[in-house]
Each structure stands twice: as C-alpha cells, then as structure tokens.
C-alpha positions in Angstrom: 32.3 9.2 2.3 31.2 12.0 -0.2 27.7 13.0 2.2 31.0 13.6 5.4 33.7 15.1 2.9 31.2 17.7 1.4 29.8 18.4 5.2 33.3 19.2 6.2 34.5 20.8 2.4 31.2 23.4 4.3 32.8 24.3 7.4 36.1 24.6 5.5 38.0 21.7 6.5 39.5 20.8 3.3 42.2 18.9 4.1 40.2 15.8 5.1 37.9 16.8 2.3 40.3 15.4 -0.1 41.0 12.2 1.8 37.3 11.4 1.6 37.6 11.7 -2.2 41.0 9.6 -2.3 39.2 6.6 -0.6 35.9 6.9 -2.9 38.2 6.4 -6.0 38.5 2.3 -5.3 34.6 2.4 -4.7 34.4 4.1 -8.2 36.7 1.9 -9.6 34.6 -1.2 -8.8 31.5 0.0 -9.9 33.2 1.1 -13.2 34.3 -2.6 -13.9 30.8 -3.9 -13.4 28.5 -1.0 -15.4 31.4 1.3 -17.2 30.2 3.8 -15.7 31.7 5.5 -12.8 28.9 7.3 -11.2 26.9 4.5 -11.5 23.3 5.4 -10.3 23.4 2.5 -7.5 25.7 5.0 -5.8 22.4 6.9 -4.7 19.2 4.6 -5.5 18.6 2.6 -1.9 18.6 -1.0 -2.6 20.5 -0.6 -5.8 24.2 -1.5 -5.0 22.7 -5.3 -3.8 20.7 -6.1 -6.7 23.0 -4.9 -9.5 26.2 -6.4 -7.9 27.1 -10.4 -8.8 28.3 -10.9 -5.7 30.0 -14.1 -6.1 32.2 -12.7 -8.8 33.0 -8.8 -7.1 33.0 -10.4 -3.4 36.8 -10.7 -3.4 37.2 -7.6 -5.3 34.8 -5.9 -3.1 36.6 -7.5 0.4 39.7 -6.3 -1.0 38.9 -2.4 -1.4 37.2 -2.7 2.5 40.5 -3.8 3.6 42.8 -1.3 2.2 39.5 1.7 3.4 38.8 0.1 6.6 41.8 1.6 8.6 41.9 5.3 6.9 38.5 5.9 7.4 38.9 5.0 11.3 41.5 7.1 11.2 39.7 10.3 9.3 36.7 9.3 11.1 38.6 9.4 14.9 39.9 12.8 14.2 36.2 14.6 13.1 35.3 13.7 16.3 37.5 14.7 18.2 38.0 18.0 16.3 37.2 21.3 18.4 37.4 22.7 15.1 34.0 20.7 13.8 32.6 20.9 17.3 32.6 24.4 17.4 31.5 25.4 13.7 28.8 22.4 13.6 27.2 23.3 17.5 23.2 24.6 17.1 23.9 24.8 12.9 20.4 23.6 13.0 17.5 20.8 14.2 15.8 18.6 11.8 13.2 16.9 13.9 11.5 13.2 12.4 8.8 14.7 11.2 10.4 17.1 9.1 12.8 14.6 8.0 9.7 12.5 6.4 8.1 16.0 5.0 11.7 17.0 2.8 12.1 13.3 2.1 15.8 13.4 3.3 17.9 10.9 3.2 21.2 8.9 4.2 23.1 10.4 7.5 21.0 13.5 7.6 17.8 11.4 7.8 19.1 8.8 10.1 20.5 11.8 12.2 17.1 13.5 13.0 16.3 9.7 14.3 14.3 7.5 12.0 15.5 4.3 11.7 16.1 3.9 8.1 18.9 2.5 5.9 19.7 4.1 2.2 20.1 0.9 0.9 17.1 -0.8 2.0 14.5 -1.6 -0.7 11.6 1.3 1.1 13.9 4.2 2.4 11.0 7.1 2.5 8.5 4.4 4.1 6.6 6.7 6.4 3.6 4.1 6.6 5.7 2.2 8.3 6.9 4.8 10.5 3.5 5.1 11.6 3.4 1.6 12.4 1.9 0.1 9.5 4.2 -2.7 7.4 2.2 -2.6 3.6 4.2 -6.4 3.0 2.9 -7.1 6.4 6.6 -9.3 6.9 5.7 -12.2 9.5 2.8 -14.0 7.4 5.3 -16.7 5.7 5.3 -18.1 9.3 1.8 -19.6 8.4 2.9 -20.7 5.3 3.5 -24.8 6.3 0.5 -25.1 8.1 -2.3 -23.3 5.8 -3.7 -26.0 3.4 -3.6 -23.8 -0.1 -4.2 -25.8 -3.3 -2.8 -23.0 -5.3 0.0 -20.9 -3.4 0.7 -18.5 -5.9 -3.7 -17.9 -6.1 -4.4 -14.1 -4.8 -6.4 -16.2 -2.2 -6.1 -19.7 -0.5 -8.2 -22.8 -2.3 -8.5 -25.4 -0.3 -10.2 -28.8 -2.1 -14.0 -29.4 -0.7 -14.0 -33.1 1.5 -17.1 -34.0 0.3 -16.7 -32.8 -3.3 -12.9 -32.7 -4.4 -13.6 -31.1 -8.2 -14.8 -28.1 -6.1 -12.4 -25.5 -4.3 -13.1 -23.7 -0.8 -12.6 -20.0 -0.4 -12.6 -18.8 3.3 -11.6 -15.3 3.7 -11.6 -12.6 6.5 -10.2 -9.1 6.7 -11.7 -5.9 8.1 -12.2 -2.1 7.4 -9.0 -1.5 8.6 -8.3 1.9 10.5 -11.2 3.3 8.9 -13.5 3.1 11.7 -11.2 5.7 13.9 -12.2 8.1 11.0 -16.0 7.3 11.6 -15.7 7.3 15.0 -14.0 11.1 14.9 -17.3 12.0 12.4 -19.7 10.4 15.4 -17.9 12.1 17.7 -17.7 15.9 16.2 -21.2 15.3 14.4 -23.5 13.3 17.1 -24.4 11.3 14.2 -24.0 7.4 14.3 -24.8 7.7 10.5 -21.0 7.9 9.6 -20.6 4.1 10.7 -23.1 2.4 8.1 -19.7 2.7 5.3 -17.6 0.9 7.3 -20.3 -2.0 6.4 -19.6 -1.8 2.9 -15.7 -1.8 3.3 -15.7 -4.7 5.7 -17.6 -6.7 3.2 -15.8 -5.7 -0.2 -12.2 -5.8 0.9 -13.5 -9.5 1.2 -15.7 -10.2 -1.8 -13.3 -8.2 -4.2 -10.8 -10.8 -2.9 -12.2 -13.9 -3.5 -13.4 -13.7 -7.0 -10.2 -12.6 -7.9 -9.8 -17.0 -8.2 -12.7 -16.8 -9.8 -14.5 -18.0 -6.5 -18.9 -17.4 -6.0 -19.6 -15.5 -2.7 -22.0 -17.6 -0.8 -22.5 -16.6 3.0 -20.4 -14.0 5.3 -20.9 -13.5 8.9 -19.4 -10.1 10.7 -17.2 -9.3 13.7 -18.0 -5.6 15.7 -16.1 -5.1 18.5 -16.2 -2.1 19.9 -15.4 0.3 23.6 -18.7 0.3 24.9 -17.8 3.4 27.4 -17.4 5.6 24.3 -20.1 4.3 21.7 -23.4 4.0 21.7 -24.0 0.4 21.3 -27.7 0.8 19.8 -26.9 3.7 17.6 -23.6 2.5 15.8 -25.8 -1.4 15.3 -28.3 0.2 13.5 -26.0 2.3 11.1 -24.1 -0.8 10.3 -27.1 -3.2 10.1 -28.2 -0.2 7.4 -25.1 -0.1 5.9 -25.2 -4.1 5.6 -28.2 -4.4 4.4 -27.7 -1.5 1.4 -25.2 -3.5 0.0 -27.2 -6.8 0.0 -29.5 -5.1 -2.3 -26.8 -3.9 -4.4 -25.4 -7.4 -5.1 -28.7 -8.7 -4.9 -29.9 -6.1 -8.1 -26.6 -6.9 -10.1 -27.7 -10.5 -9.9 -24.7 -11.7 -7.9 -26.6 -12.4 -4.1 -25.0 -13.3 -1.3 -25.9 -14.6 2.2 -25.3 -12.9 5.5 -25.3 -15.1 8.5 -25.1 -12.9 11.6 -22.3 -12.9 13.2 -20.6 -11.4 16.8 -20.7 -8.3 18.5 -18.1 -8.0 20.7 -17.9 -5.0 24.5 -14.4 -4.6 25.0 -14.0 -1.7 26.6 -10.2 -2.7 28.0 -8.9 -3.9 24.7 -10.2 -1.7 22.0 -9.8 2.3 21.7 -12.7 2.6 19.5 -14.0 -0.1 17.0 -13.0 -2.7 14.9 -15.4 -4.0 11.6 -14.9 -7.2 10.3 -16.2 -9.7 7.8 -15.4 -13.4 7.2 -16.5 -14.6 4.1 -17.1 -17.9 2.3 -17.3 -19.2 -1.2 -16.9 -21.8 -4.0 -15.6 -22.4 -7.0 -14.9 -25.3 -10.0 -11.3 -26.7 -9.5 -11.4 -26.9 -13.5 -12.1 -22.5 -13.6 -9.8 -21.3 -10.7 -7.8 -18.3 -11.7 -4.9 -18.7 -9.8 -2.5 -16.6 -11.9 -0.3 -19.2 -13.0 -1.5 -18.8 -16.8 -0.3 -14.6 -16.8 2.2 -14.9 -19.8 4.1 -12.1 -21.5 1.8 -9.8 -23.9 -1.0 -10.2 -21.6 -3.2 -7.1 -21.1 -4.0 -5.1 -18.1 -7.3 -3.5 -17.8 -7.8 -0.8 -14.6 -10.8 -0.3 -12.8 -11.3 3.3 -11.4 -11.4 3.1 -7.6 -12.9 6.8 -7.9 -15.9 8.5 -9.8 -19.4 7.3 -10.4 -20.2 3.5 -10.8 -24.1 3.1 -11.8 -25.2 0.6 -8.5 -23.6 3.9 -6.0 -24.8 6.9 -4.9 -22.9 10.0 -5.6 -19.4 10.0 -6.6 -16.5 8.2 -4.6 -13.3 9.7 -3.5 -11.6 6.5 -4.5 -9.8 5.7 -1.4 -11.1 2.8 -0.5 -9.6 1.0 2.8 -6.3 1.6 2.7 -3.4 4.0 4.1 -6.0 5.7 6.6 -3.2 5.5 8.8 -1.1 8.1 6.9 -4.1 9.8 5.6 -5.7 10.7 8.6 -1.8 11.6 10.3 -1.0 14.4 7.6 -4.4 16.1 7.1 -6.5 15.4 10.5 -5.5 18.6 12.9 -3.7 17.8 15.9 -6.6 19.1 18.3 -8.1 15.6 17.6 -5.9 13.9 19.7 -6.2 16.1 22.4 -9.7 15.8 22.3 -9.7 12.1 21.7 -6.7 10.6 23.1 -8.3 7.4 22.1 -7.8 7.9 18.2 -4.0 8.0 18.3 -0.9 5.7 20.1 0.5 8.3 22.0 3.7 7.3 21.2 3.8 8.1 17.6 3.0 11.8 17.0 0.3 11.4 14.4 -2.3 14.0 13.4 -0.1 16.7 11.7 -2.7 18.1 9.5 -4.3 21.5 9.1 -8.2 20.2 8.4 -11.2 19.4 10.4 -13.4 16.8 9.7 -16.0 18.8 8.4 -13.7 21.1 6.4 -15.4 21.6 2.4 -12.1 20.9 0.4 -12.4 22.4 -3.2 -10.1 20.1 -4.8 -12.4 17.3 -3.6 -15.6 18.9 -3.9 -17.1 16.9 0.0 -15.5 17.5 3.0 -12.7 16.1 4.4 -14.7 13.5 6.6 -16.7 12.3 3.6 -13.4 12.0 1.0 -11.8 9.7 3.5 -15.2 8.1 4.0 -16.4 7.4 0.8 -16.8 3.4 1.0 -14.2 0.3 -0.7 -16.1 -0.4 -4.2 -17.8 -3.6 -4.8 -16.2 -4.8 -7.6 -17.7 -8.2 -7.2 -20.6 -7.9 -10.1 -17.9 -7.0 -12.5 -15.7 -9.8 -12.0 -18.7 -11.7 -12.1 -20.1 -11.1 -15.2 -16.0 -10.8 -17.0 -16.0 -14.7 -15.7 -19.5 -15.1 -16.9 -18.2 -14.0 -20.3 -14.7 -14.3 -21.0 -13.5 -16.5 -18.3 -11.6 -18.7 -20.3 -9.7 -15.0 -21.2 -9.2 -14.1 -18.1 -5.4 -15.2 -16.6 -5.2 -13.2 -13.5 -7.4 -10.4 -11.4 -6.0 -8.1 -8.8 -7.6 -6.2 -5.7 -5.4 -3.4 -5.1 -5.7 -3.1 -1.1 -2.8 -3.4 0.9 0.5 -2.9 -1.2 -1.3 -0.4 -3.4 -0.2 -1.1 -7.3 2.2 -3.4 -6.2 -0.1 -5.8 -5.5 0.1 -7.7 -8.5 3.6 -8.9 -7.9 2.5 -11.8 -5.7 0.7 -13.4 -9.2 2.5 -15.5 -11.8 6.2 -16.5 -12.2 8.8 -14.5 -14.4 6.6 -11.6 -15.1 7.7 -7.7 -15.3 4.1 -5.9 -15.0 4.6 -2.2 -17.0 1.6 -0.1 -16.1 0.9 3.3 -17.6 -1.1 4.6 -15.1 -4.1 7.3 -15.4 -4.2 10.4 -13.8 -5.4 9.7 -10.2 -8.2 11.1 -8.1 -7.6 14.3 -6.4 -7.7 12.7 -3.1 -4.0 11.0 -3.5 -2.7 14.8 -4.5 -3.9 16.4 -1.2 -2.4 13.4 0.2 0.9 13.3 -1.0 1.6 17.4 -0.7 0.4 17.3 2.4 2.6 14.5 4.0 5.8 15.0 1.7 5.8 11.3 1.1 7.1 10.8 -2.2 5.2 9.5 -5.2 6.8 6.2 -5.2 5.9 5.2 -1.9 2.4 6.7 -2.8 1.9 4.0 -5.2 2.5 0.9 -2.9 0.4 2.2 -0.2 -2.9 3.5 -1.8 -4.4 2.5 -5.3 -4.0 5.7 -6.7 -7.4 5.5 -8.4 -7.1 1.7 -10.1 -9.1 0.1 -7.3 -9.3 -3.6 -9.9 -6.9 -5.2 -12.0 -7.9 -7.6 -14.8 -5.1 -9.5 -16.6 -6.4 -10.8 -19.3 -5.2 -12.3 -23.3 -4.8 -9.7 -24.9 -7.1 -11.3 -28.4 -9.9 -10.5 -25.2 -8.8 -7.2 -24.0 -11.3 -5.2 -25.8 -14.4 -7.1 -25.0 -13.4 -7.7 -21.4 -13.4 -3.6 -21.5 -16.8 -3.5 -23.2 -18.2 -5.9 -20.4 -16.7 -3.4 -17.4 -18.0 -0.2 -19.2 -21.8 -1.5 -19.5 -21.3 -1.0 -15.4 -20.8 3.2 -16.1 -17.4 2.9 -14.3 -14.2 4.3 -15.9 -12.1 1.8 -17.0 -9.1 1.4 -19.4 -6.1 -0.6 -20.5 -3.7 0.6 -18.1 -0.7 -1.7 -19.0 0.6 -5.4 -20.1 2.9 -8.4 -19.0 6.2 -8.6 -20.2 9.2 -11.4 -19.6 11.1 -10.9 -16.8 14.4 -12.6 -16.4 14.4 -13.5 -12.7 11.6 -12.6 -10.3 8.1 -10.8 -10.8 9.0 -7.0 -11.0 6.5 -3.7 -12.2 7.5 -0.4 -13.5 5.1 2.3 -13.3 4.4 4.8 -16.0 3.1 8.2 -14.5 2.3 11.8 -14.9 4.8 11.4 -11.4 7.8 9.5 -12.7 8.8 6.2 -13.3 8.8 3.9 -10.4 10.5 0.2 -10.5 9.7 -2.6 -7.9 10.5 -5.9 -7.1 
C-alpha cells in the first residue's frame, strides 16, 4: 500500500494517496500491539513479518484487519487501472530490464515488475544464484532422507555402521568440481593449452576429503568420474592434465603424512549429454564409532576457529585466490564478457542471459595480482592434513568441523541443536570484492554463496581454542578465532559480524 500510494502521491494523484495511508493505519496498528513500535522493521525486511508474528495469538486479529481492507483496496485498486489519468502520465516513464533489477538490488513491485520471480517476504529476496539456476539449499534432497541409512543425521556427512565391524563407521562420499570445469574449458579454448584442466583434479578430490573428516572420518581410497563432449575436447590432452593434477595432490597428502588411495575410476564420451565436462570424485573412508564428530556435542561458549580459503598454505604453490568450488555460476556470469558465449554457445543455457562481464580470461586484474582465468582457477584447498593432525591432537576438543562449500558461511547451520553461531568475520580476499561490485548482489547473499575467505570451520571447547590455533598455524595458513556458539532459543541461527554489515540467518 505505501510502495502504490507514494507511486501515485508522484504523478500527482493525491486523492487515492491518502486512502492508501488510511488503510495502512490498521496494519500499523497490529504491528504496534505485538513490538510497540509502529514502524516496525518487519514492514521492510523479507521474511520478517512470518517469523516475528505469533500467529496463533494475532491470526484473528490479523483475519479481521484483511476483512475490513480486502474490499477498499479492490476498490482503489479497480480505479488505478482503469485511470487514463495513470495510463497516460505512467506510459514509457522508463524500463527496468531483469538484469538491471538484480544489479540495483531492487525490490518489492518494482523488482517483480521488471520480471523476476521473487517475493519480499521470502527468506532470499536478492537470490541471484538462484536466478541463474543454481538453489545454494539445493531444496529436494529431504526426499532421500527415509531411505539413506545415516547413523548420525545431524553428522556434516552420512555414517553408516561397518557389517563386518559394527564399532567402526562408513564414510562414502561423492561430489564434483562443480561448474568449474566450463571456466577451464573457456582457458583450453582461448589458450590451446589442456594445462588449465589439471586444477579441476584437486577440486574434485578436496570438496570430498574436506568433507569427510569433518566426522572425523580417515580417507582411504577414491576413484574419479570424467565425462566429457568428445567433439570439443581433446580426449588425450585433458587425461593427462588431470592424471597430473591427480597425481600432485597424492604427493601432497602423501608428504603431510595423511596418504590416500586412488583406484581408477570412469571416463565417460558423451558428446549428446554433456556441453563440456564434468569432474568427479567418490570417496571412501573410516572411522571409530567411539571418535565420530557428528556435531551433536557444539554447546554454547564453544569457539570458532577460521581457516583462510585464500593466501599461501606451506604444501601449495603460489598464493590462492581463495574461491574454491563454489558460486562459479555467478562468478563467471558478472565478470566473463559476453563474446564468450557467442564464441562458445556451449558454455552458457541459452535461456538465461549469463556472461555480463567486461573481462577476458586472460585479463591481468590489479586487485588480484593473476588474471582473471587463474583467480577463478586457483584450486579448493586441502584442508584434510589439518583436520588430521587437530584430531590427532585435540580430538577429544574438537565438537564440530565445517567445510564451507555450498551455502557459503551458512553452512554451519545444519550442525548441533539450539545453537546461534555469531561470527566476526575477517576481511575477505579481493576476489569476493570484484565479485560483488561487479554483479550488484548484495553482501548478504555474498556470504551464503561463497566462503568469503574462511574456507574451514573448527568448533571446538573453548579451554582448547588456543592450541587447536597453534596446531593450524604450524601449516603457514592464516587462521584465527573468527567467532563462538551461543544459546539459541528455537532453531540453529548465525549472525555475521563484517566490515559489510550485519547479516542474520536461520
């Protein structure tokens, strides 16, 4: 009612200007009785009004006020458009396409008028990830939910108990490098050099080993999956690149004393399915039943130690952007150049508009100090060896341990019961700035879709805080208590402390 009465207060239509404001008084009037406070901020935060609101004591209240509004607002609402008036002074005012909508982070009627499909009061109202096709709480899994056998449901990853040995618990896990390969695939393409595949290796194989020892699980064994369009990539070339990148990080884990066995795996020609290539990794490991960290121990006044995602760790080469595998999607849409997908049709759906960006791949960016194409490259971290030796050392410490992949810093939501997570976050890597001024997305969407530099989470008591910190700086990676656990009165929640604003999720 206020958004139409001040759009028509503009065009000088006062008269139904003050009807609008007659009919927001009752709305007022509720909210007052609830918070005492007229202009209650619910008014304008999305999602507010349903979680403030005890709706089985203001449901009558609240039915009552629609009834008396209901037939007015037809009314005022029936005459605007209808109104030559309106018509006339509104006609070719101007055109606010999608896109821009997402870029000046509009919202309400003016958002939902230039078409995106979003309500104010949703929970995600500025979710352009998920414009682009990509759902960061990936809604649809809890179907699975009744048939997966999971000893520990609330456990970052599922346990099943071992048939032949039931004191031992079974970790299978598979995921993949994501949309990271069409980025490698644009360097092969612009560069003639299958080199920029042998990453992908690494990211495959950490966004699955980072995972499973957050329960405290050994890596054993992992086998891989390559599929890729054999009309467009040269099988031999992009094998070797990978079988190099593979076998780099075998030594890796092998020098930090944490091994692991690669069994093969599948390499897959489909040329009709797949645009360009898909990397993935299944991987499988063990642990006690007695040493499980499953979460379920996270009490308030725990501590929360942050592993930088970015920077130099001592068993890599170079520094790392700190991307990681996660929100290529969006990355690649707002700073990849549209000629991309003219050139290579088979890098984008051609029904979504992506590539809106003013870089090349090979573009130097100061503010990174690489180019573009090796920012968004740099590999997922192997944070693997430092959970490793934390358990090693203060296992009985550690409560909880967090890969922040998909669901960015909101990840840690999904572990323990009752908890409010405050994290006071350290000033990112550049690589999240260029991202966010140059899609317009705001900061709190930035923070559930990338890690913004924390690429680990330890939760840990806090008498062990400072030792588990002295254990993850021996590896020369930055590091720092980032946050703690607090009570929270109904379900998990985190607020986010940042140089960007304060940020609340549940």
């Amino acid at each position: 009612m206020l958004w139409a009465g001040v759009a028509l207060h503009l065009i000088g239509y006062d008269t139904l200007f003050m009807y609008f404001w007659r009919y927001r008084e009752p709305v007022c009037e509720l909210l007052e009785e609830l918070t005492g406070n007229r202009q209650h901020y619910a008014m304008i935060c999305p999602g507010g009004v349903r979680r403030d609101i005890d709706l089985k004591k203001m449901k009558p209240k609240i039915l009552k006020v629609m009834r008396e509004i209901k037939e007015p607002i037809a009314k005022i609402a029936d005459a605007v458009a209808g109104d030559k008036l309106v018509k006339a002074r509104m006609r070719g005012v101007g055109i606010l396409t999608r896109q821009d909508a997402i870029k000046y982070c509009t919202v309400g009627p003016t958002a939902r008028g230039s078409g995106l499909k979003i309500d104010v009061r949703a929970d995600e109202p500025y979710a352009a990830y998920k414009e682009l096709g990509v759902d960061v709480k990936k809604k649809g899994i809890e179907s699975f939910k009744s048939v997966v056998n999971n000893l520990y449901p609330g456990a970052f990853c599922v346990i099943q108990r071992d048939p032949v040995d039931s004191d031992t618990g079974l970790v299978v896990h598979t995921d993949s490098a994501g949309s990271k390969p069409i980025q490698a695939y644009i360097g092969y393409k612009e560069t003639c050099d299958a080199g920029w595949f042998s990453g992908l290796a690494q990211d495959a194989l950490a966004m699955n080993i980072n995972d499973i020892v957050c329960v405290a699980a050994t890596p054993v064994s992992f086998v891989d999956y390559v599929a890729f369009n054999t009309l467009l990539i040269d099988r031999v070339e992009m094998l070797a690149a990978l079988s190099r990148g593979f076998g780099a990080c075998l030594e890796v884990l092998e020098s930090e004393g944490t091994p692991v066995l690669f069994a093969g795996g599948e390499t897959a020609d489909l040329p009709d399915l797949l645009r360009t290539l898909d990397v993935c990794v299944t991987m499988f490991g063990r642990v006690p039943l007695s040493k499980v960290v499953s979460g379920e121990a996270i009490k308030p006044g725990d501590k929360i130690i942050g592993v930088r995602s970015g920077g130099k760790i001592r068993y890599e080469k170079g520094v790392n952007s700190g991307i990681m595998s996660n929100g290529h999607t969006l990355a690649r849409s707002c700073l990849m150049k549209p000629d991309y997908v003219k050139k290579y049709p088979e890098v984008s759906h051609p029904a979504r508009g992506r590539y809106t960006g003013r870089y090349e791949f090979t573009d130097h960016i100061d503010m990174l100090d690489m180019t573009l194409g090796e920012a968004l490259l740099c590999p997922t971290r192997l944070f693997s060896p430092i959970a490793l030796k934390v358990l090693e050392k203060h296992g009985s410490g550690v409560h909880g341990m967090v890969h922040n992949t998909g669901g960015g810093n909101t990840k840690c939501l999904r572990l323990g019961k009752g908890i409010k997570y405050v994290k006071n976050m350290p000033k990112h890597d550049p690589i999240f700035d260029l991202i966010q001024r140059e899609s317009g997305v705001e900061w709190r969407e930035m923070y559930q879709d990338f890690n913004m530099g924390v690429g680990f989470e330890f939760i840990i008591d806090p008498d062990e805080a400072e030792d588990v910190l002295s254990v993850v700086d021996g590896f020369g990676v930055g590091a720092s208590i980032i946050g703690e656990c607090m009570e929270s009165k109904a379900e998990n929640s985190l607020l986010i402390n940042s140089l960007n604003g304060k940020f609340e999720y549940s």
